[in-house]
PDB file of N, H, CA, C and O in Angstrom:
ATOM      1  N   UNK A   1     -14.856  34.072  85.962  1.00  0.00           N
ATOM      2  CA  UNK A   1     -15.970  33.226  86.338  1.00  0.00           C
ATOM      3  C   UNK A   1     -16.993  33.098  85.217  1.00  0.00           C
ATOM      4  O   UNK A   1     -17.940  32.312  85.247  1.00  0.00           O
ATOM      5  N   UNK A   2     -16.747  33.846  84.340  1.00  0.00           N
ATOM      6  H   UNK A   2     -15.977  34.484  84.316  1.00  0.00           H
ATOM      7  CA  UNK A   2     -17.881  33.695  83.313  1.00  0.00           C
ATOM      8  C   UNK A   2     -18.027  32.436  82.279  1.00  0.00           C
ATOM      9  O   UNK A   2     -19.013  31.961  81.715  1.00  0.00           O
ATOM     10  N   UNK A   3     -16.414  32.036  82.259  1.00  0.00           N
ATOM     11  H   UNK A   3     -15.613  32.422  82.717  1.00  0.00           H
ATOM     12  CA  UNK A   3     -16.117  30.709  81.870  1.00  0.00           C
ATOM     13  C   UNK A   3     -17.109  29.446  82.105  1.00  0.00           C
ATOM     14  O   UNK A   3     -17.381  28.441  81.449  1.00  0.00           O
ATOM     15  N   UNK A   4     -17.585  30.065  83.556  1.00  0.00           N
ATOM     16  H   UNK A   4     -17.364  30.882  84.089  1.00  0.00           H
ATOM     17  CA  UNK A   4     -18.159  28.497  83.895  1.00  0.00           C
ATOM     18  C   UNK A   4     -19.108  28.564  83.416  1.00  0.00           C
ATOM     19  O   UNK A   4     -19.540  27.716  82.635  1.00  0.00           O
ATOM     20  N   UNK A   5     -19.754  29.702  83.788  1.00  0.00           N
ATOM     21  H   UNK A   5     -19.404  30.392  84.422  1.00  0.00           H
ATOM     22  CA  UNK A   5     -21.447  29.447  82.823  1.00  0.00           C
ATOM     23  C   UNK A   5     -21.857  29.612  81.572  1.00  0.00           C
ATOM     24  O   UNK A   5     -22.967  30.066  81.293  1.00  0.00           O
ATOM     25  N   UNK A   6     -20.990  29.256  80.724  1.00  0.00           N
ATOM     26  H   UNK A   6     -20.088  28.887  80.951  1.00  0.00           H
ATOM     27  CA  UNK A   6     -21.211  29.214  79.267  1.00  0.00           C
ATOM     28  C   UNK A   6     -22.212  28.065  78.840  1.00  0.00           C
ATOM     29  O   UNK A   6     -22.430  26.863  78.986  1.00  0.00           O
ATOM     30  N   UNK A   7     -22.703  29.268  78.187  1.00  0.00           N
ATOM     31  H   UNK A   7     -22.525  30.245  78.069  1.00  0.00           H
ATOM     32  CA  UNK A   7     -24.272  27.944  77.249  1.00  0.00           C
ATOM     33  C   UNK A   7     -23.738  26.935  76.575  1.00  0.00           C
ATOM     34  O   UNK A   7     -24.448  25.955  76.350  1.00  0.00           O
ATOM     35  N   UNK A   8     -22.371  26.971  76.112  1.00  0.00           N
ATOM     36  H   UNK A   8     -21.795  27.767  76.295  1.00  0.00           H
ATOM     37  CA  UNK A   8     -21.915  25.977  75.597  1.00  0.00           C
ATOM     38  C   UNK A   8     -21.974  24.000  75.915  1.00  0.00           C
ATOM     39  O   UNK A   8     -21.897  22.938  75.298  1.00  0.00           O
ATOM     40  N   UNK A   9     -22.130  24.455  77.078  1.00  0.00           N
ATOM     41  H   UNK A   9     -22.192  25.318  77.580  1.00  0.00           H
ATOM     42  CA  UNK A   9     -21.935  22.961  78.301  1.00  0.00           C
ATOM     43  C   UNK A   9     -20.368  22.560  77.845  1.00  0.00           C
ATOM     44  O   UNK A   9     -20.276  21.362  77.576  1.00  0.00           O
ATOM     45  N   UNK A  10     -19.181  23.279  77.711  1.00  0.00           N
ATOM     46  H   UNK A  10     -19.256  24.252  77.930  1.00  0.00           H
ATOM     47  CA  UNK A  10     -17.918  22.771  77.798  1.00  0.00           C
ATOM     48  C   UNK A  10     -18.271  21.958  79.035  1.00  0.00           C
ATOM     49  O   UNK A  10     -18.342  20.747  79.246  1.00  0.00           O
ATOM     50  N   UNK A  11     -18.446  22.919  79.695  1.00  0.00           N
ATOM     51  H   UNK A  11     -18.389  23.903  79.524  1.00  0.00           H
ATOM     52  CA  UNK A  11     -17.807  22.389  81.076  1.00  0.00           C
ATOM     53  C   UNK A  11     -18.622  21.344  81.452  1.00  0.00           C
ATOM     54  O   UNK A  11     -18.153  21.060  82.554  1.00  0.00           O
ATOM     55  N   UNK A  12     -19.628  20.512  81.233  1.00  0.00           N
ATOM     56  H   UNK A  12     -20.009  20.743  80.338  1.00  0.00           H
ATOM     57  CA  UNK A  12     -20.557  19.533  81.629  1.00  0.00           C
ATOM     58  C   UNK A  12     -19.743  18.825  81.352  1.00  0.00           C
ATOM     59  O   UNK A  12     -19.276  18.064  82.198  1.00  0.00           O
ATOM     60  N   UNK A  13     -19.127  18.850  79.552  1.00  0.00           N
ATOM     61  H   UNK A  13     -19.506  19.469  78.865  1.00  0.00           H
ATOM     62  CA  UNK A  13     -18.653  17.613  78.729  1.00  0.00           C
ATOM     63  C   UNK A  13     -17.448  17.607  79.435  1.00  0.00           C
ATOM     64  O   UNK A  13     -17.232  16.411  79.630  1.00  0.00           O
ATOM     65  N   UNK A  14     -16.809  18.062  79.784  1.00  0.00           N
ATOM     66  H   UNK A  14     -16.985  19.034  79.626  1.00  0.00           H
ATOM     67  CA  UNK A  14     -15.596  18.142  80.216  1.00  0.00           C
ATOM     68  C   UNK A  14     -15.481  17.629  81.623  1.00  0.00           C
ATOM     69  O   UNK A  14     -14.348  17.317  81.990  1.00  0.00           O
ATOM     70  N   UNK A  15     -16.520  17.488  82.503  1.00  0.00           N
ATOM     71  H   UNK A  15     -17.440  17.742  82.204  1.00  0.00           H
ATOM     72  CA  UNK A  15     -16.611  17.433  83.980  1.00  0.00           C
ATOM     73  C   UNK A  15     -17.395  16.008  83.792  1.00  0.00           C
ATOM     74  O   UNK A  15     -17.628  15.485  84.881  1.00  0.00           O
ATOM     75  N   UNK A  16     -17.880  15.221  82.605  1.00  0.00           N
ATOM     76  H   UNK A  16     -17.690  15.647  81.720  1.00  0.00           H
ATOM     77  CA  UNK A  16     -18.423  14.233  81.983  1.00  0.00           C
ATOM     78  C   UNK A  16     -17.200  12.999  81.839  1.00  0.00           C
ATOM     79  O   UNK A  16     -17.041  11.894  82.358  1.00  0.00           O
ATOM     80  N   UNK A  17     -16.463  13.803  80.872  1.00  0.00           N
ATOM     81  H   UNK A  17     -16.592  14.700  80.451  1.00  0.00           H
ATOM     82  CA  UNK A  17     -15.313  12.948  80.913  1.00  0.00           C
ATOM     83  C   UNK A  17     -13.878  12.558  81.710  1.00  0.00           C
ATOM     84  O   UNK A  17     -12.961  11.785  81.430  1.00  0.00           O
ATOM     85  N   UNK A  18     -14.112  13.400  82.753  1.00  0.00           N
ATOM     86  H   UNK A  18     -14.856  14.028  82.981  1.00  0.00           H
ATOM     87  CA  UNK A  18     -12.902  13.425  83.394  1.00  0.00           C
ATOM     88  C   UNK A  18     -14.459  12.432  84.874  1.00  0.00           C
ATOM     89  O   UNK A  18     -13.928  12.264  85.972  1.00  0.00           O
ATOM     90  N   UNK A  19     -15.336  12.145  84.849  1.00  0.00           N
ATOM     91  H   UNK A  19     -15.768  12.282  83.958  1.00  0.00           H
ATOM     92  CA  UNK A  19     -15.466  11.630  86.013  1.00  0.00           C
ATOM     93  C   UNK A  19     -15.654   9.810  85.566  1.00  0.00           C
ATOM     94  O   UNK A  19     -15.678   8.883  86.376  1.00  0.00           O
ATOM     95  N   UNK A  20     -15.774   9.698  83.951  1.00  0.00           N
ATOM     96  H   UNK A  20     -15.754  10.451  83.293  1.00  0.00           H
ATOM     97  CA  UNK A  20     -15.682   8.830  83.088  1.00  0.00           C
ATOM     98  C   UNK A  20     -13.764   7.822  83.905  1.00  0.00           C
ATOM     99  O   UNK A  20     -13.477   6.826  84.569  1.00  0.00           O
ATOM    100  N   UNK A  21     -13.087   8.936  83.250  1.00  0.00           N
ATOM    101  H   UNK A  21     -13.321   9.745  82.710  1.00  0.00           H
ATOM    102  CA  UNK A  21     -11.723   8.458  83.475  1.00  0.00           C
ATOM    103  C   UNK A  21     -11.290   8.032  84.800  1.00  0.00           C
ATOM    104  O   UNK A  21     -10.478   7.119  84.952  1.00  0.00           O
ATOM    105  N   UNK A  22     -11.877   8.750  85.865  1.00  0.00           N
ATOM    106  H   UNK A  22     -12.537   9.492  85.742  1.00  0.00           H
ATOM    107  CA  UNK A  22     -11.742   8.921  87.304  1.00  0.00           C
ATOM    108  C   UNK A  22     -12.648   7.530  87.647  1.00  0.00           C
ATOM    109  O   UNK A  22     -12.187   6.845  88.560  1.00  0.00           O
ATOM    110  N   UNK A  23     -13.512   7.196  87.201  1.00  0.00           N
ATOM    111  H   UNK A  23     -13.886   7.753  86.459  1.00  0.00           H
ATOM    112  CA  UNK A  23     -14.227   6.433  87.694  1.00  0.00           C
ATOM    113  C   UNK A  23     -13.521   4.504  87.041  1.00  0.00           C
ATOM    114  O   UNK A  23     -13.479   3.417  87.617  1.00  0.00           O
ATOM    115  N   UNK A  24     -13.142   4.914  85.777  1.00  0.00           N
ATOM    116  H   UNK A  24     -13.176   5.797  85.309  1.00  0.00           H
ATOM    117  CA  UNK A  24     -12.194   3.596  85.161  1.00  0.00           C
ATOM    118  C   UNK A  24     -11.113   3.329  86.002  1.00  0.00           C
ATOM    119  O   UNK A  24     -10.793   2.141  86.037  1.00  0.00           O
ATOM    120  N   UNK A  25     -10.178   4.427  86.987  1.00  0.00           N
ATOM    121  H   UNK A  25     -10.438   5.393  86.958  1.00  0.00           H
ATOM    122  CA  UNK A  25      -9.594   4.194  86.945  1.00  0.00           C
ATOM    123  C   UNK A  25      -9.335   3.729  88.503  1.00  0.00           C
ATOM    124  O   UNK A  25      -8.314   3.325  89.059  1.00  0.00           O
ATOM    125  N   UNK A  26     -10.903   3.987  89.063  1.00  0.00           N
ATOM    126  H   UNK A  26     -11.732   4.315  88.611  1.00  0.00           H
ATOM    127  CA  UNK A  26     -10.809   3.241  90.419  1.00  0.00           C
ATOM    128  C   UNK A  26     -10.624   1.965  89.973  1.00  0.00           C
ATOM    129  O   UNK A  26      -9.607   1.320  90.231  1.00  0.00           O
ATOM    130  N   UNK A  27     -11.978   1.355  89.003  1.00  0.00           N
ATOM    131  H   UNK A  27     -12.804   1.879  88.794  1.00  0.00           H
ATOM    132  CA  UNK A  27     -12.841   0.229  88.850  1.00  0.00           C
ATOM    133  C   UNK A  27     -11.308  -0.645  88.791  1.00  0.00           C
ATOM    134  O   UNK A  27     -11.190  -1.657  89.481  1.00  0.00           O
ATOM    135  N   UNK A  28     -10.183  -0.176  87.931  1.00  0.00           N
ATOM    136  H   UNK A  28     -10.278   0.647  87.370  1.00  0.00           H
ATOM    137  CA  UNK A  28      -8.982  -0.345  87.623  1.00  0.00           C
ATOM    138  C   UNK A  28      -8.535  -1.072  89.141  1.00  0.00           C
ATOM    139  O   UNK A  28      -8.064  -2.200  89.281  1.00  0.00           O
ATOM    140  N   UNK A  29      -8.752  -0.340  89.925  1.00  0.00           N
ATOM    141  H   UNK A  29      -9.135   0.577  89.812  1.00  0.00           H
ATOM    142  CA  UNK A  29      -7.644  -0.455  90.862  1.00  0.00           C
ATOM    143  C   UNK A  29      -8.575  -1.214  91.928  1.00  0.00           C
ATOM    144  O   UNK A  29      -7.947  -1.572  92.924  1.00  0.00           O
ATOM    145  N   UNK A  30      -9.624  -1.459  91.926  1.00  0.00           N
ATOM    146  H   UNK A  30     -10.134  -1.168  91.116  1.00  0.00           H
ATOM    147  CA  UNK A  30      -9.879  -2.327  92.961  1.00  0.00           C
ATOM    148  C   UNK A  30     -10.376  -3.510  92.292  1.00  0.00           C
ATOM    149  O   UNK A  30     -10.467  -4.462  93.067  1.00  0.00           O
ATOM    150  N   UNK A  31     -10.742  -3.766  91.052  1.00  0.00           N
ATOM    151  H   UNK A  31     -10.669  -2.992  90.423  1.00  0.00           H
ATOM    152  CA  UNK A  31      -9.875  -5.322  89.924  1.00  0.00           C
ATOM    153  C   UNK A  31      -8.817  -5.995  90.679  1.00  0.00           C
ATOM    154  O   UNK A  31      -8.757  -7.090  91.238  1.00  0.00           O
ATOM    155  N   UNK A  32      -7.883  -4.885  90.511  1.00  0.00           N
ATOM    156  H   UNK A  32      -7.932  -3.995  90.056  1.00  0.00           H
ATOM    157  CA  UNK A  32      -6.511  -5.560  90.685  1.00  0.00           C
ATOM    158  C   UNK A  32      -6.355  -6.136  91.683  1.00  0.00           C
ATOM    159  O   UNK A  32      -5.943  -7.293  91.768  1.00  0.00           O
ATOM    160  N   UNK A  33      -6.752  -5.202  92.859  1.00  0.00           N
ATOM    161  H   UNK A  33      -7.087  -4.263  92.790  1.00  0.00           H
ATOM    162  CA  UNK A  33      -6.413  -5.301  94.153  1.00  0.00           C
ATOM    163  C   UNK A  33      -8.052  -6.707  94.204  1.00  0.00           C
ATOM    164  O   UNK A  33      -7.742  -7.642  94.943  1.00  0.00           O
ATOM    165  N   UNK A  34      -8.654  -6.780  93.946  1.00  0.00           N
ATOM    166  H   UNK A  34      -8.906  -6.020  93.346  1.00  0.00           H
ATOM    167  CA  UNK A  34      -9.469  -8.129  94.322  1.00  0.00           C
ATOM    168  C   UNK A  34      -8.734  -9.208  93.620  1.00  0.00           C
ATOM    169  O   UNK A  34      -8.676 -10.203  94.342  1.00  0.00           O
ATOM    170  N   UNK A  35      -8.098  -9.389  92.368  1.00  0.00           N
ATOM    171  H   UNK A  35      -8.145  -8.581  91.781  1.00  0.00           H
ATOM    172  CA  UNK A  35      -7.505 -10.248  91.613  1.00  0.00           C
ATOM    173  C   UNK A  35      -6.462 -10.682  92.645  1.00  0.00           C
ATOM    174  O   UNK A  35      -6.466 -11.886  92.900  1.00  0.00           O
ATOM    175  N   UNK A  36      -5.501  -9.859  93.334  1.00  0.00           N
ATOM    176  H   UNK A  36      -5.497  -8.881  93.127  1.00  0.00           H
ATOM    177  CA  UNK A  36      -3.948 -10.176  94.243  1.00  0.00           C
ATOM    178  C   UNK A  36      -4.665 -10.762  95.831  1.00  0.00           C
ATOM    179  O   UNK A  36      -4.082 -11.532  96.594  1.00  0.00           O
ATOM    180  N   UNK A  37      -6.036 -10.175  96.057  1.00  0.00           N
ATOM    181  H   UNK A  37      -6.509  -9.549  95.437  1.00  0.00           H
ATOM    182  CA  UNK A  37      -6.668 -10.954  97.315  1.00  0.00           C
ATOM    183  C   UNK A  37      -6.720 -12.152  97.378  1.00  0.00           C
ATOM    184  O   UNK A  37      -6.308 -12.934  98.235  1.00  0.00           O
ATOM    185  N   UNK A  38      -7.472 -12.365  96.034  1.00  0.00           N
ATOM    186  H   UNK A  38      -7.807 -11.730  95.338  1.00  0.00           H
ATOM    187  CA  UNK A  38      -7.958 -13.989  95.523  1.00  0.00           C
ATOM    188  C   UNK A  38      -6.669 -14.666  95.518  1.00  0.00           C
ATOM    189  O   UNK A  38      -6.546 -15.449  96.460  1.00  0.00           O
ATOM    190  N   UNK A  39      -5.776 -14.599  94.810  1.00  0.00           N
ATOM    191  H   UNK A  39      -5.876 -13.963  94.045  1.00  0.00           H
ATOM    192  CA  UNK A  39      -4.288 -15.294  94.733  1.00  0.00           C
ATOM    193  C   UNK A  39      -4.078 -15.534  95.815  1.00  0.00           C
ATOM    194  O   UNK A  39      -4.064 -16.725  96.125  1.00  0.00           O
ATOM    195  N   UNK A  40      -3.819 -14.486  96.878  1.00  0.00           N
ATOM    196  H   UNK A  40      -3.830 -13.518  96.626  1.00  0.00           H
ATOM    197  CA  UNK A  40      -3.761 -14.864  98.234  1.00  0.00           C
ATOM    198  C   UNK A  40      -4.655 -15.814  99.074  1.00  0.00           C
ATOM    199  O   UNK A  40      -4.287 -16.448 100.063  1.00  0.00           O
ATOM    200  N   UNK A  41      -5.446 -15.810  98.718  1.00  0.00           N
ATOM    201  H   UNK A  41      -5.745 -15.295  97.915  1.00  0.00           H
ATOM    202  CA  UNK A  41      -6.724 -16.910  99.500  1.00  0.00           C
ATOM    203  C   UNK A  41      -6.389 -17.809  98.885  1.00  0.00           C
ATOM    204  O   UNK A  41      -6.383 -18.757  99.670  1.00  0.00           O
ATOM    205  N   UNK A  42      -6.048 -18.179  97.797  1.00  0.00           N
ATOM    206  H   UNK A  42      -6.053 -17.409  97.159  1.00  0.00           H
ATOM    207  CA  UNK A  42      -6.139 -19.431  97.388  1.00  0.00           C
ATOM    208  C   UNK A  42      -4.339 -19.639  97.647  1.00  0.00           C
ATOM    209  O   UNK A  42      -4.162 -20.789  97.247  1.00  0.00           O
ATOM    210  N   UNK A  43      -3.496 -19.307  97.931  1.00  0.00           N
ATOM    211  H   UNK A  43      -3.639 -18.373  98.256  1.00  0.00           H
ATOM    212  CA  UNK A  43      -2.491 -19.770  98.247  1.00  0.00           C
ATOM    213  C   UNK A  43      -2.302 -19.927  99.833  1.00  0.00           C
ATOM    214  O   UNK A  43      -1.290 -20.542 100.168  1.00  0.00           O
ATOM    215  N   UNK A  44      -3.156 -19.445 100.876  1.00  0.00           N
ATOM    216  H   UNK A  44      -3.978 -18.945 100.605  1.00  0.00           H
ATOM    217  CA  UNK A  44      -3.422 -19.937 101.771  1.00  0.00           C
ATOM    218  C   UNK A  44      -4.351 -21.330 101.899  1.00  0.00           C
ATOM    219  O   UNK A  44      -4.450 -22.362 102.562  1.00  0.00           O
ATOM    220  N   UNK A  45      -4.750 -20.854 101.164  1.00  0.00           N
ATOM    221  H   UNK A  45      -4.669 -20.015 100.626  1.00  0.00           H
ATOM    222  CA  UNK A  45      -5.916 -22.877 101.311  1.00  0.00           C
ATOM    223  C   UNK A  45      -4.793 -23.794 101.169  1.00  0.00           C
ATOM    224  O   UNK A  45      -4.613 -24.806 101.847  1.00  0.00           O
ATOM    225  N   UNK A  46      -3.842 -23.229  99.961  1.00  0.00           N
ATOM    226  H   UNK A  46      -3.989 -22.408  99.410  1.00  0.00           H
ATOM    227  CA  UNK A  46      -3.068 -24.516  99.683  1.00  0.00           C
ATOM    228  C   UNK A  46      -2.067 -24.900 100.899  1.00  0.00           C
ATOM    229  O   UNK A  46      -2.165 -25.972 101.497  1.00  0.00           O
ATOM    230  N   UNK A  47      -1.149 -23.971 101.188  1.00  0.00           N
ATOM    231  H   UNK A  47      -1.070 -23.100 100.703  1.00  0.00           H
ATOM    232  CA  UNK A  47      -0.456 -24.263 102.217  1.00  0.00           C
ATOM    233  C   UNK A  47      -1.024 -24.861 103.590  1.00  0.00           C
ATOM    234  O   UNK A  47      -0.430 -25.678 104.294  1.00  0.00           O
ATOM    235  N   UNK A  48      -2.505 -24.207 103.884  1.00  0.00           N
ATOM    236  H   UNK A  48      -2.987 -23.543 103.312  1.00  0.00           H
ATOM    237  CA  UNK A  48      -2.961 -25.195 104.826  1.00  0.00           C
ATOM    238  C   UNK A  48      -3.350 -26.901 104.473  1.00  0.00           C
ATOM    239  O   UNK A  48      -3.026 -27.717 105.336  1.00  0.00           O
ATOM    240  N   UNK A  49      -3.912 -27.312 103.441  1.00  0.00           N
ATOM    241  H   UNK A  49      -4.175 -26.649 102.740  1.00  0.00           H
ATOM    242  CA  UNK A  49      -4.015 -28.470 102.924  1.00  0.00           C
ATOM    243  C   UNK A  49      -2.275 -29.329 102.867  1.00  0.00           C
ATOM    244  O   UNK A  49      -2.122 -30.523 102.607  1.00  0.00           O
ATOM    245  N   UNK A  50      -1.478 -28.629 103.091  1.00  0.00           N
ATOM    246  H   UNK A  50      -1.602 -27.660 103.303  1.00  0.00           H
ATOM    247  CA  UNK A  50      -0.280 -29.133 102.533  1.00  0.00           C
ATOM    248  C   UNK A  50      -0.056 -29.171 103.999  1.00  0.00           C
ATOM    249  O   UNK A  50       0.383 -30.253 104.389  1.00  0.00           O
ATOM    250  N   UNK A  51      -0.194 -28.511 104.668  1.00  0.00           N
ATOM    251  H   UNK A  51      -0.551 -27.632 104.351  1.00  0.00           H
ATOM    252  CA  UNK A  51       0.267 -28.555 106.490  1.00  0.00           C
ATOM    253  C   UNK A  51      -0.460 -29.495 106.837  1.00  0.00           C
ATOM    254  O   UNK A  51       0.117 -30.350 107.509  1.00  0.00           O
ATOM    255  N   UNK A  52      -1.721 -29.692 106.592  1.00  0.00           N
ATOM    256  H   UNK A  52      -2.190 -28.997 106.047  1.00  0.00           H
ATOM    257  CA  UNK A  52      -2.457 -30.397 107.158  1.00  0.00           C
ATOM    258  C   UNK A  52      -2.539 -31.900 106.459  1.00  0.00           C
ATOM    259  O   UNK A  52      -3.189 -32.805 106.982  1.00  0.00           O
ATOM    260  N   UNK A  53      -2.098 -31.998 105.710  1.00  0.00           N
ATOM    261  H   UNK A  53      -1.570 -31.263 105.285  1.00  0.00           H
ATOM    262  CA  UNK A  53      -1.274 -33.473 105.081  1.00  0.00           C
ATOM    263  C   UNK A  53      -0.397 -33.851 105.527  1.00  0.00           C
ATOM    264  O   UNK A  53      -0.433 -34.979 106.019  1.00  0.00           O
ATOM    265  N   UNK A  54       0.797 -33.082 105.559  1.00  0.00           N
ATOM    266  H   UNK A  54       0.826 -32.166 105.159  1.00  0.00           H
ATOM    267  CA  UNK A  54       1.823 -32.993 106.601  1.00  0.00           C
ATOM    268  C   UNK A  54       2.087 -33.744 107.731  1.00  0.00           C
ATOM    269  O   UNK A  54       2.805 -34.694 108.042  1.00  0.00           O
ATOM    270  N   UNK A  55       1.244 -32.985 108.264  1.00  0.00           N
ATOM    271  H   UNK A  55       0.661 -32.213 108.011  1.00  0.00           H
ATOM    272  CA  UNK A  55       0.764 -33.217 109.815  1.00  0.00           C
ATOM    273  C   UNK A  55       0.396 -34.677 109.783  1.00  0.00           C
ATOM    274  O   UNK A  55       1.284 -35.475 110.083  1.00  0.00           O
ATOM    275  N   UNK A  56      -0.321 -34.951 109.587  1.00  0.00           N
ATOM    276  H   UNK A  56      -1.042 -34.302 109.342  1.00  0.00           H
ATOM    277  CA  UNK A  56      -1.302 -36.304 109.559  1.00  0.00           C
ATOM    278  C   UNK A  56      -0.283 -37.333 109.316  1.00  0.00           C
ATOM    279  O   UNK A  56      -0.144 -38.329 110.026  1.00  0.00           O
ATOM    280  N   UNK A  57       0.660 -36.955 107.939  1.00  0.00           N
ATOM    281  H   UNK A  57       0.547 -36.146 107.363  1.00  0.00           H
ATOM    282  CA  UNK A  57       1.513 -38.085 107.756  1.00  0.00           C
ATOM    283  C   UNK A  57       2.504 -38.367 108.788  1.00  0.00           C
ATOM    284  O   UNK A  57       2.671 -39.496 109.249  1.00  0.00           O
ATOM    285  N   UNK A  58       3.311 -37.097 109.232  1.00  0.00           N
ATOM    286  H   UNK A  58       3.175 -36.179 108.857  1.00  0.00           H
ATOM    287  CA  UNK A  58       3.803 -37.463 110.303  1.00  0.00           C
ATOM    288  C   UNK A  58       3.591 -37.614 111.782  1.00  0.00           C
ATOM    289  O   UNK A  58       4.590 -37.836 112.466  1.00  0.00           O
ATOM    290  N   UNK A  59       2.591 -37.536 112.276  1.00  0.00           N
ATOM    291  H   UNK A  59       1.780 -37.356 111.720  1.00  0.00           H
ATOM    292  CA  UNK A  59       1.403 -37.650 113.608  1.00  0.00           C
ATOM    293  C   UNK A  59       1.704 -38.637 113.411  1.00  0.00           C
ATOM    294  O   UNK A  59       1.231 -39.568 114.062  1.00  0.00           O
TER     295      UNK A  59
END
């Protein structure tokens, strides 16, 4: 246990950069996952515009 409390601040820098990485690598993952939402919304608009053209033409 003496490890941890070293005057050094390893462990700050170290508990610094690993919440650095941890934190990129959400930002990472909910990017993505908003980027594949959007695709999806907008490929629903289209197919409804295309149904709903559809429709009309043959009504």
């Amino acid at each position: 246990m003496g490890f941890i409390r070293n005057e050094r601040g390893v462990m700050l820098a170290v508990a610094i950069i690993l919440l650095f990485f941890v934190s990129l690598f959400l930002f990472s993952l909910v990017s993505w996952h908003d980027s594949i939402q959007r695709t999806y919304d907008s490929l629903e608009t289209y197919y409804e515009n295309e149904t709903v053209r559809t429709m009309k033409r043959n009504g």
